[in-house]
N, C-alpha and C positions, 0 to 999 in steps of 0.2 A: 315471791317478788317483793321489791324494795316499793312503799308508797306513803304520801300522806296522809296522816290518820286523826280525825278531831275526836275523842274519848268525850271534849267536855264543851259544851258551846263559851266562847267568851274569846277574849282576844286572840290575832293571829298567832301568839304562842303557845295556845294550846293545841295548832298543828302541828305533828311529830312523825318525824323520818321514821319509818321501822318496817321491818318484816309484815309481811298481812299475805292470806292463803292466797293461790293463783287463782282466777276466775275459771270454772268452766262454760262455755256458750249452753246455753239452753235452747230448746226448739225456739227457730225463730230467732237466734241469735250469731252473729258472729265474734271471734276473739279475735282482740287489735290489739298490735305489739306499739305502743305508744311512742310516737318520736315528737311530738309538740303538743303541750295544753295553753291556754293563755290564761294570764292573772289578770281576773275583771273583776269591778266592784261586787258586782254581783256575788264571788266568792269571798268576801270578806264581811258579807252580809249573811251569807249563810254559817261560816265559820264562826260568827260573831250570836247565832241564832237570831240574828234583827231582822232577815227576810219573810216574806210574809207565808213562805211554806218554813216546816221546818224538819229535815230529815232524821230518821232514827240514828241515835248512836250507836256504836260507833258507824262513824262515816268517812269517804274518803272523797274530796270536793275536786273541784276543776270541772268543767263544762269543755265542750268544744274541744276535744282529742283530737289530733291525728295523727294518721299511723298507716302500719301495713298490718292485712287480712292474715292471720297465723291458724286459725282454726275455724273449724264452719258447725254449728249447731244442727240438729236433725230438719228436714222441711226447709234451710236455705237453699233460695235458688236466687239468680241475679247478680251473685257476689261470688268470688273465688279466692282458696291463699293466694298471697302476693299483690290482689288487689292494694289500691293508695287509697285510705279513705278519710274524711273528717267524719266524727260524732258528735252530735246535737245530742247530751246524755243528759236524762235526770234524776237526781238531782246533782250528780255530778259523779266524779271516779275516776276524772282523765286526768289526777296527778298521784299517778302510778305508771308501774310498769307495762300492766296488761289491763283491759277491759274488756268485759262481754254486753256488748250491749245489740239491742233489739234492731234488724235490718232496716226498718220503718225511720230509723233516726241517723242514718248511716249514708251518704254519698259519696262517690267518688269523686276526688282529685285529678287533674291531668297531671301527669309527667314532669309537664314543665312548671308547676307550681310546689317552692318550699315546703315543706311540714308546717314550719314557723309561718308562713305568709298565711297559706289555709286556716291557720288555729287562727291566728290573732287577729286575723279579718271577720270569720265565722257569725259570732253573736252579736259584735257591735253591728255590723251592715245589714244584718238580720233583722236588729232591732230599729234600726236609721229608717228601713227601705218599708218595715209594716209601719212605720210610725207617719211616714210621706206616703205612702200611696194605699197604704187599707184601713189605717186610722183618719190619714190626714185629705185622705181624698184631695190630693195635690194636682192642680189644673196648670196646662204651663203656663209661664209668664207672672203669675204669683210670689209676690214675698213670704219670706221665709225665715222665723228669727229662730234661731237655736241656741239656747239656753246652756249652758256648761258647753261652751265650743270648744275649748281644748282638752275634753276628755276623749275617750274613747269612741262613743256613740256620736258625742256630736263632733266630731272630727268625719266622720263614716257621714251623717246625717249632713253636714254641709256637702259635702265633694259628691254626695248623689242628690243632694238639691240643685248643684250648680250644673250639674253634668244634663237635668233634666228643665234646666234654665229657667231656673229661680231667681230671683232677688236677692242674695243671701245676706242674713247678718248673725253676725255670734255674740255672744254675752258669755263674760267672760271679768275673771274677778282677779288673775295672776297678768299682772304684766310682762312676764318673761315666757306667757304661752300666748299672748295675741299674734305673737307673727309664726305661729305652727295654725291658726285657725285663719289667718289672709293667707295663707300658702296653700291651705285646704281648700280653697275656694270665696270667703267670704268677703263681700261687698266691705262691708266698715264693720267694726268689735265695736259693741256696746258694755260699756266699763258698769259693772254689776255691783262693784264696794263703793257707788257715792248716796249719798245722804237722799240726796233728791231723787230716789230711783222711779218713779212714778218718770216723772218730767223725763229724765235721759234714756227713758225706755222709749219716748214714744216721740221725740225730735228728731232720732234719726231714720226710725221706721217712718213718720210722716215725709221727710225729705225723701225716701227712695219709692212712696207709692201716692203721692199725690194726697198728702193727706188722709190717707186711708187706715194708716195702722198694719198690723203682718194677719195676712189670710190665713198662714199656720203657725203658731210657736209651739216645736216642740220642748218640754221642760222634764229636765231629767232631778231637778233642785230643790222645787218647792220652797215650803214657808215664804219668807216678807219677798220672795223675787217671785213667786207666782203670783201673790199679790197685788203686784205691779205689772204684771208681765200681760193678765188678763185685760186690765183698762187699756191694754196698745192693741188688741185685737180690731180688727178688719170688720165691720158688719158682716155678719155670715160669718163667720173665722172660724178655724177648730181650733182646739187648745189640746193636746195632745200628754196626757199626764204617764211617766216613764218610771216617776221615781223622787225619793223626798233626800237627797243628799246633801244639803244645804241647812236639814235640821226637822224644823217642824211642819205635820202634815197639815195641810190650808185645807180652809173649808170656804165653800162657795156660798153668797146670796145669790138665792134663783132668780130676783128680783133682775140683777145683770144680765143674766141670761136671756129674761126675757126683751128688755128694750134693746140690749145691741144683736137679738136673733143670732145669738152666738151658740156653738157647742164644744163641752168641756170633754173629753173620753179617755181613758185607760188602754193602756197597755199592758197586757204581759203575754210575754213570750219565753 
């Protein structure tokens, strides 16, 4: 089979097209004949070795296959060839031809959903829906600011904040993605490249909650915008941490935590 293969962690060109042996399913496994992977940061962080696991070389990345059932492992049961499924694979392998991965990580698709819709939905909405309702313990009627709203996650993370009738706001540092993140759902963008970021994190979160600040911000960015993003929280607020893609990883005084009864938590999925 044809797939990509990183021999050496470090920039996305050290991922290379070539030959690599076909997978056989092992007990407990099915083979997928791969028709959609999605490109997430995610895999350019592992590619890059900057993620916080990091997989044996050689490796072949991509998350979130999907595909049709081509072969079935000893002790499958519940899945059959032909079946449409997406794979939740780790650390990755669904940019290739085939994968065998474990039935445990494997669901089925309807019919009437694309290969491409299924993949490139898969881990963003995954990551949006634990980050609002198992991290974020989201109550309705709550504000909602999300942090890189025109990326992937918080594209996903607004449009099921609003869908579950939030408040939404997105921050947001490209002027030329603020109207894909108000189309997504969001109340007003919060412009994240001005000087004063403390102050315009928290004028317009105060305007949409009475003064209150956002009961959840999820932040996928870190460094000087979590920084700021923290002093806009809500008494009782959750702070929802996804990821440092903005540069440097922030560190908290507990001290905050304790007079605004806030709580800071982690993600990974």
């Amino acid at each position: 089979m044809r797939a990509i293969v990183v021999d050496e962690f470090g920039p996305i060109e050290n991922a290379v097209l070539r030959d690599a042996p076909d997978p056989k399913p092992a007990v407990g496994e099915i083979l997928i004949e791969v028709h959609a992977t999605p490109a997430n940061y995610v895999d350019i962080l592992l590619i890059g070795g900057k993620h916080q696991s990091r997989p044996s070389l050689p490796f072949i990345p991509g998350k979130g296959p999907a595909g049709i059932v081509r072969g079935l492992g000893s002790g499958v049961t519940g899945f059959a060839v032909g079946d449409r499924v997406l794979a939740m694979c780790e650390p990755g392998g669904g940019y290739a031809e085939l994968i065998a991965v474990p039935t445990t990580q494997c669901y089925r698709i309807p019919a009437s959903m694309p290969f491409v819709d299924a993949a490139s939905m898969a881990l963003v909405f995954d990551t949006a829906w634990f980050s609002l309702r198992e991290r974020g313990r989201y109550q309705p009627g709550e504000t909602v600011l999300v942090l890189g709203g025109s990326g992937g996650v918080g594209l996903a993370a607004i449009q099921l904040a609003r869908a579950l009738g939030a408040h939404v706001l997105a921050g947001a540092s490209n002027p030329d993605k603020y109207d894909l993140a108000r189309e997504a759902g969001a109340d007003a963008i919060i412009e994240l490249d001005r000087a004063d970021l403390q102050a315009s994190l928290r004028e317009p979160l105060y305007a949409v909650s009475a003064v209150r600040g956002a009961d959840i911000i999820i932040d996928p960015l870190g460094d000087v915008i979590f920084d700021a993003a923290i002093r806009a929280l809500a008494w009782c607020g959750r702070m929802v941490v996804i990821g440092f893609a903005a540069g440097k990883i922030p560190t908290i005084k507990a001290n905050y935590l304790l007079v605004r009864n806030i709580d800071v938590c982690g993600l990974q999925i």
